[in-house]
C-alpha positions in Angstrom: 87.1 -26.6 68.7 85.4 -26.7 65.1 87.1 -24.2 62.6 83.3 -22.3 62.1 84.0 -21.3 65.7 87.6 -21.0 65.3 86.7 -18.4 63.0 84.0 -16.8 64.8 86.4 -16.1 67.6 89.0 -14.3 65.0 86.4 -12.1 63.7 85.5 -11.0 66.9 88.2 -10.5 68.2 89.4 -8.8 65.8 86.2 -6.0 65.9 87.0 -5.8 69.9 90.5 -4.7 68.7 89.7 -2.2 66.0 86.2 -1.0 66.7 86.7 2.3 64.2 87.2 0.2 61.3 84.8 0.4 58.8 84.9 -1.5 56.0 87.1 -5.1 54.9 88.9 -5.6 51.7 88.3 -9.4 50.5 91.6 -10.3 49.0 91.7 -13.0 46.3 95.4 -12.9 44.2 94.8 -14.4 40.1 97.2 -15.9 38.2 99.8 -12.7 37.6 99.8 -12.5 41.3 97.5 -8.9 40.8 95.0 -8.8 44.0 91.3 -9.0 43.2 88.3 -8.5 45.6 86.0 -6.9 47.2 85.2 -4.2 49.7 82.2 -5.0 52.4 81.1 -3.1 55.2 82.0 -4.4 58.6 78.6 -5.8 59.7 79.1 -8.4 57.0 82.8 -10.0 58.1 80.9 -12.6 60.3 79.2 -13.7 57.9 82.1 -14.0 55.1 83.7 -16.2 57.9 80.4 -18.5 58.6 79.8 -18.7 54.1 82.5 -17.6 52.7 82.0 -15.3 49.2 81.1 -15.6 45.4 83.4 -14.6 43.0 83.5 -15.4 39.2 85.5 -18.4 38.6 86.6 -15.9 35.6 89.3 -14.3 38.0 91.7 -17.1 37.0 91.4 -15.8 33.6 91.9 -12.4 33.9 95.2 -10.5 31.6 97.3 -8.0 33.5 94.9 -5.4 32.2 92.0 -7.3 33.8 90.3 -8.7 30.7 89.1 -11.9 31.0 90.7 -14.3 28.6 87.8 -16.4 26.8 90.1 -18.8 25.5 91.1 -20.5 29.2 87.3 -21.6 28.9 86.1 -19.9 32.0 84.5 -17.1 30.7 81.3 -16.5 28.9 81.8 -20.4 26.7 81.1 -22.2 30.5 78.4 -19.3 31.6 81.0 -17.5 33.3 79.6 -19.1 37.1 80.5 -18.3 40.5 82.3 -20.3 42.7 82.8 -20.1 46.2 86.0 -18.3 48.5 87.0 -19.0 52.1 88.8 -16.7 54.2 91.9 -17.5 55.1 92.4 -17.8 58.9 95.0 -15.6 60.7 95.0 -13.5 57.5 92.6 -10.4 58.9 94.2 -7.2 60.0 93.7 -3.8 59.7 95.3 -1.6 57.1 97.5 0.8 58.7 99.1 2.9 55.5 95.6 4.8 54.6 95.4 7.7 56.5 92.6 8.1 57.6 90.6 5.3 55.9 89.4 2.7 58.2 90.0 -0.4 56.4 90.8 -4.2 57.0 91.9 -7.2 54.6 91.2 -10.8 54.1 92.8 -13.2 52.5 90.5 -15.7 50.2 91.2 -19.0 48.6 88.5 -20.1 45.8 86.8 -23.7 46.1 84.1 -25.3 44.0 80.7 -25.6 45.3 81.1 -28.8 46.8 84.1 -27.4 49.0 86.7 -29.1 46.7 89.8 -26.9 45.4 89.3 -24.9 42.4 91.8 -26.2 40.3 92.7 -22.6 38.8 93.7 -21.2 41.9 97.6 -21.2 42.2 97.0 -21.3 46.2 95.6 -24.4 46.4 97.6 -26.0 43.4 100.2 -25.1 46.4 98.6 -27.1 48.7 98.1 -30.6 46.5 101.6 -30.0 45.8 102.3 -29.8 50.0 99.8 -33.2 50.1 102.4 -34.8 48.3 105.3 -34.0 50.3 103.1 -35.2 53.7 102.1 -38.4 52.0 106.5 -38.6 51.9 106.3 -37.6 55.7 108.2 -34.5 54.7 107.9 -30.8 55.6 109.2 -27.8 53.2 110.7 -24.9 55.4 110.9 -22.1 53.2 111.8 -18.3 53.2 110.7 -15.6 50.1 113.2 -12.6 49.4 111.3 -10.1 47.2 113.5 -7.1 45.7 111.7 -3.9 44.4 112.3 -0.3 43.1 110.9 2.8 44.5 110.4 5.1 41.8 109.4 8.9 41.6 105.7 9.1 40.7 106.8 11.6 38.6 107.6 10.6 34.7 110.9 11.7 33.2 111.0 13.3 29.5 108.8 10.4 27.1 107.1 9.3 30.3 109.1 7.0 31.7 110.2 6.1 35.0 113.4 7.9 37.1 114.6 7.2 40.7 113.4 9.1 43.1 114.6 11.8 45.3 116.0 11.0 48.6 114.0 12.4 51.5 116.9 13.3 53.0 119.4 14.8 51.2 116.8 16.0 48.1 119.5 14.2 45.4 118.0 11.8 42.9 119.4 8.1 42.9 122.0 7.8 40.5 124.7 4.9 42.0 123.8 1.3 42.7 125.2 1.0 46.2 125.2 -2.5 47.3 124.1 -2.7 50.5 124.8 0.9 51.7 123.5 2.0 55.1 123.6 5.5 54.3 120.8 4.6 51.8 119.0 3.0 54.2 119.4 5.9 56.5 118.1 8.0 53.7 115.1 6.0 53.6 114.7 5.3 57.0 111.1 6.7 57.7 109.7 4.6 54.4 111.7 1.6 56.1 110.2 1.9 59.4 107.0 2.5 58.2 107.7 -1.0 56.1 108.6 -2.7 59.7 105.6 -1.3 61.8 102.9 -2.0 59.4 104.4 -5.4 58.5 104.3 -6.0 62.6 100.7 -4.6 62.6 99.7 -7.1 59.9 101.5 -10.0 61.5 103.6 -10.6 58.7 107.4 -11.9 59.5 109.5 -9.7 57.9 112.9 -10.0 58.7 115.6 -7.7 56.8 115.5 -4.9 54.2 118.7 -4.1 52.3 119.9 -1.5 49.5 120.0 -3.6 46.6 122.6 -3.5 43.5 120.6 -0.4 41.4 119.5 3.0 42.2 116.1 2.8 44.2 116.4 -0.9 44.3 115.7 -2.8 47.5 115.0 -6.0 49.1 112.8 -7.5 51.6 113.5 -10.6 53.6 110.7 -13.0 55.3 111.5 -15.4 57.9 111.4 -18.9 57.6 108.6 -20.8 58.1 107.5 -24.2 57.8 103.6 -23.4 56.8 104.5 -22.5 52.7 100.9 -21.5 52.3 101.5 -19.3 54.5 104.9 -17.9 53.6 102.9 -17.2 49.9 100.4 -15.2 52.1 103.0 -13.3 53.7 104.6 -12.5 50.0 101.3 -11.4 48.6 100.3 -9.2 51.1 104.0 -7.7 51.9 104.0 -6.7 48.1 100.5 -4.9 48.8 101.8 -3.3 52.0 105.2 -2.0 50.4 103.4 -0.3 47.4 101.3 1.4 49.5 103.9 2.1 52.5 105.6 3.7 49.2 102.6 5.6 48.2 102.6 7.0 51.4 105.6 8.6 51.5 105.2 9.7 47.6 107.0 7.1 46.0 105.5 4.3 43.7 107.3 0.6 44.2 107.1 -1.3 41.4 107.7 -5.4 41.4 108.2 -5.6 37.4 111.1 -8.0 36.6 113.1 -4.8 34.6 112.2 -1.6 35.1 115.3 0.1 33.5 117.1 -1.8 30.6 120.2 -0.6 31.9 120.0 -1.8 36.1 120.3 -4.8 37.1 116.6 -6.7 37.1 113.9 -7.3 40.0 113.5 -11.0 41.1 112.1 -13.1 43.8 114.4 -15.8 46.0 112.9 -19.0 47.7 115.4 -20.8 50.4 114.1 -24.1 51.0 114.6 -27.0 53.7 113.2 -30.4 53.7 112.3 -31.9 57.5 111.8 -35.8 58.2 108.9 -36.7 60.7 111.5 -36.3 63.1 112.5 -32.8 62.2 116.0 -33.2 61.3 116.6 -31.7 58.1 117.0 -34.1 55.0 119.7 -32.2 53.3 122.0 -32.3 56.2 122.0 -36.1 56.5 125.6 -36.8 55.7 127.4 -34.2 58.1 129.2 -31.4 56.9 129.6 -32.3 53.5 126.8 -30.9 51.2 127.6 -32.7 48.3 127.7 -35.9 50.0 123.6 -35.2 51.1 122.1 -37.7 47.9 118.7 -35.9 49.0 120.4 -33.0 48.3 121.5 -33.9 45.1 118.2 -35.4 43.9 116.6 -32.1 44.9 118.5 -29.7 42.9 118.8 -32.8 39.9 115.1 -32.2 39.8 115.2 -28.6 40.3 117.5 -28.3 37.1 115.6 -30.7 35.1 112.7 -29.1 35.2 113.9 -25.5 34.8 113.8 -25.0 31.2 110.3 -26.3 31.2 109.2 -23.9 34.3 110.5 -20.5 32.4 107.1 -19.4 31.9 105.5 -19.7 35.2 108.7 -18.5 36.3 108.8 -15.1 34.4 105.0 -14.8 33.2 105.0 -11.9 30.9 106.8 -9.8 28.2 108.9 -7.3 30.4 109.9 -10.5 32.8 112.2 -11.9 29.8 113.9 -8.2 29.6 115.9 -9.7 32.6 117.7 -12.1 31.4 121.1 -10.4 30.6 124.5 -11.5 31.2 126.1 -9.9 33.8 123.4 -8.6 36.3 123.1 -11.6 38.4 120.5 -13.5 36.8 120.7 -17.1 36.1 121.3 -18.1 32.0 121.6 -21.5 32.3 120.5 -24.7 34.8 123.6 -24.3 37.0 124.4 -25.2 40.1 127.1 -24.9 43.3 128.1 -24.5 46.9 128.1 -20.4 48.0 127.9 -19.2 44.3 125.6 -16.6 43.4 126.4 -17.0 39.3 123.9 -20.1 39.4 120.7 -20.8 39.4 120.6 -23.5 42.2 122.6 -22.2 44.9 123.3 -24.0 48.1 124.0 -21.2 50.5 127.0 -21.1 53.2 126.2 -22.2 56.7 125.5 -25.0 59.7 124.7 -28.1 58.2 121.0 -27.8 59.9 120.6 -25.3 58.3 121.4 -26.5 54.7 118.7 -25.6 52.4 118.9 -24.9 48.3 118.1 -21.3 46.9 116.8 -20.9 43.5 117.3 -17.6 42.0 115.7 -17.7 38.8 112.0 -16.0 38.9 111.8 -12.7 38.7 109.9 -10.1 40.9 106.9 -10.2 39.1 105.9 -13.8 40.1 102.7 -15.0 41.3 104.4 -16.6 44.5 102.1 -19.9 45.0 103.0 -20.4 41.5 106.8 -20.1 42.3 106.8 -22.3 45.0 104.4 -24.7 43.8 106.9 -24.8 40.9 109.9 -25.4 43.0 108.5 -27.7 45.3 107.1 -30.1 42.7 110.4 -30.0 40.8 112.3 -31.5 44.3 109.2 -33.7 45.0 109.9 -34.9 41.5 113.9 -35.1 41.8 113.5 -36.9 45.0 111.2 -39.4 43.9 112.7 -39.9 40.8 115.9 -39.8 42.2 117.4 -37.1 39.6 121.1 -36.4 40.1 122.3 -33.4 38.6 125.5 -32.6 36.6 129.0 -31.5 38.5 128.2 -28.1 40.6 129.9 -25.0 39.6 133.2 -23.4 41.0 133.6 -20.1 40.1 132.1 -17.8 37.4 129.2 -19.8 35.8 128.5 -17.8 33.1 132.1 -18.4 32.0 131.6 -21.7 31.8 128.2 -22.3 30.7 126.7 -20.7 28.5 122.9 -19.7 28.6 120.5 -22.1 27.9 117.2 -20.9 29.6 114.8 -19.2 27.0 114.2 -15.8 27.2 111.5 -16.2 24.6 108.4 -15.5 25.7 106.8 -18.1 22.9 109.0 -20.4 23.4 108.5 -20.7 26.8 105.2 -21.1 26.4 105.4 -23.9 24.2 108.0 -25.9 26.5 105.6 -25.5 29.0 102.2 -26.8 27.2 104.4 -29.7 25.9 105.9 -30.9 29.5 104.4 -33.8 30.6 106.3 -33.9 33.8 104.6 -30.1 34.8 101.3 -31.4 33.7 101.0 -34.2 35.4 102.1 -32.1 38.8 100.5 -28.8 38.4 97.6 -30.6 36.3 97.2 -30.1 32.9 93.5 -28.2 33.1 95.6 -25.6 35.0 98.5 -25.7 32.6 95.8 -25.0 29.8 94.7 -22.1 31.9 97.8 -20.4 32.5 99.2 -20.7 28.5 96.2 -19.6 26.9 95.6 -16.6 29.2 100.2 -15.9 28.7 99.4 -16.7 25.1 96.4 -14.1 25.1 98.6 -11.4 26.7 101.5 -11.8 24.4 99.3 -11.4 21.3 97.9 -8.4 22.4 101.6 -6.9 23.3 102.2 -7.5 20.0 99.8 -5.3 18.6 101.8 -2.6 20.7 104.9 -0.5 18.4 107.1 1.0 20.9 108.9 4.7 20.8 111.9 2.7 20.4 110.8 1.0 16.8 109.4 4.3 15.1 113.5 5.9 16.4 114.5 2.9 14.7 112.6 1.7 11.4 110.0 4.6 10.9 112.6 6.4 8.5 115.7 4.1 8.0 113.8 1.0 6.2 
């Protein structure tokens, strides 16, 4: 069956099943993982399956505040020209959290005219980076674990954010409360509106726990061996919470450090390798995971490549706010076996199982970025055989100390010089991506916070 009817079928289907839905939101996510798009009116959804839509290549260059960044080159210097997006099949479904708005989404991926990949799109970097591991005869199963804060949408004293109130008991969030059901029972209508609108959307979620600050929680997604997929999943489960939250009053923000005081906001991947035969690579020498020398090329690559990966891992000025000792976050290109004060972490469990976590990037990452990122760092430890120094027992930040930048500059700059990156992400993109991080941090910089006038306005 051709995919033209393939589709077809999907978008009729999917008008037998909602017939009072009025209108489809054409979902495209840029480079700071921000959702761009379009709204259309329901008459046109076959035809966005059958042609697809224009967009400007130009949203691949927008800032956070949705200025388009001439120095990436695809604004007005290259005539600022369309190019064409696809919908994403099995990514159409209604949008159950606007009351009485009849709305559905689709997912887009951008193309150039001759049905190649646009090389600016972090989605299909993804998938050259997936062609890579097929041409090995390997499959990536991964998992995404987002954390987030609700917040009260209204400001505190100097407008700035506070917890909000529980809808239970009426008391503001004050305590961290690791992994308290009481505050999951305090939440429980927000958290079962999460579950049925992630069911309606066909979106895998699998747990949501209290995390380690007041308001903080996270949100688990089940394993899967598509990745492309497990991105879509992220990007539209961040969509769904904030507006789940808005809902019920609250505002959920995915910035990487919200408070300066609570621990930060980041986003986990799990991943598995599987041989054409399904068995999983990092299990191949029993029980032992040190013993796996996939295993060990994997994270040697992983490591490697971290310091160079800091700023598509934490893309903008509040994401290096997160790096502080002591709340969990990775300083330095660590590893071990069950040890959550490294970067690399190679959870507890069945050897089929076996898998690495890396917990650097914070909550605020475009996810096809993240995982294009992790996954050409193992392709590139496996293939290059990298083997990484002794893992960690015990505290790691007693023992090393931190080493990742959280300079926003310098970040930058390890990044445009890494030829490793460039050769596997592709330098045109690379160019992208700095000058449009470069264009954002010059502009924070014209910014002089509260904090510097209560500092230098009178003291210097």
């Amino acid at each position: 069956m051709s995919s033209a009817h393939n589709a077809h079928n999907e978008a009729c289907a999917f008008l037998d099943r909602h017939p009072d839905i009025t209108s489809i939101d054409l979902l495209i996510s840029d480079l700071n993982g921000v959702i761009r798009g379009k709204r259309i009116p329901i008459d046109n959804l076959s035809k966005v399956f059958e042609k697809g839509i224009y967009l400007p290549a130009s949203v691949f260059a927008l800032d956070i505040n949705g200025n388009t960044v001439e120095e990436t080159g695809l604004g007005l210097s290259s005539g600022d020209g369309d190019r064409l997006c696809h919908a994403i099949p099995g990514t159409l479904h209604a949008v159950p959290w606007l009351n009485n708005k009849h709305y559905g989404q689709l997912l887009m991926t951008m193309e150039e005219m001759d049905g190649t990949p646009f090389f600016a799109d972090p989605r299909q970097i993804l998938r050259r980076i997936l062609g890579q591991f097929s041409a090995l005869g390997l499959t990536p199963v991964v998992a995404l674990e987002l954390e987030f804060y609700l917040v009260d949408r209204q400001r505190c004293e100097g407008n700035l954010i506070q917890p909000p109130h529980s809808p239970c008991s009426g008391e503001r969030a004050t305590q961290s409360q690791l992994y308290s059901v009481l505050e999951l029972d305090e939440y429980a209508e927000f958290i079962d509106d999460l579950q049925s609108a992630a069911q309606a959307q066909g979106l895998p979620l699998d747990t949501i726990l209290k995390e380690c600050a007041p308001g903080q929680f996270e949100a688990n997604l089940i394993h899967t061996d598509d990745a492309l997929s497990a991105c879509d999943y992220s990007v539209l489960l961040k969509r769904l919470i904030k507006g789940v939250a808005l809902q019920h009053g609250f505002e959920a923000t995915f910035m990487a450090k919200p408070y300066g005081q609570e621990a930060g906001s980041g986003t986990h991947v799990h991943v598995s390798l599987l041989d054409e035969n399904g068995k999983n690579i990092f299990a191949e020498n029993g029980d032992d995971p040190l013993e796996s020398k996939a295993l060990q090329h994997a994270v040697g690559g992983l490591l490697e490549l971290m310091p160079d990966s800091m700023a598509l891992l934490a893309p903008n000025l509040n994401s290096f706010r997160r790096f502080q000792e002591g709340l969990y976050v990775p300083m330095a290109p660590t590893w071990g076996y069950d040890n959550r004060s490294v970067a690399v972490r190679v959870p507890a469990g069945s050897k089929d199982a076996r898998r690495v976590e890396h917990r650097v990037a914070g909550a605020d990452v475009n996810p096809y970025l993240l995982l294009a990122t992790v996954l050409a760092s193992i392709h590139y430890g496996l293939t290059q055989q990298r083997q990484p120094a002794a893992p960690i027992i015990g505290n790691a930040y007693d023992q090393v100390p931190p080493q990742l930048t959280n300079s926003w500059t310098q970040a930058l700059h390890l990044l445009d010089t890494s030829h490793v990156l460039g050769e596997l992400l592709g330098t045109d993109f690379i160019h992208v991506f700095t000058a449009n991080r470069h264009a954002e941090r010059a502009e924070a910089m014209r910014e002089v916070s509260t904090m510097e006038y209560d500092w230098y306005l009178r003291h210097v």
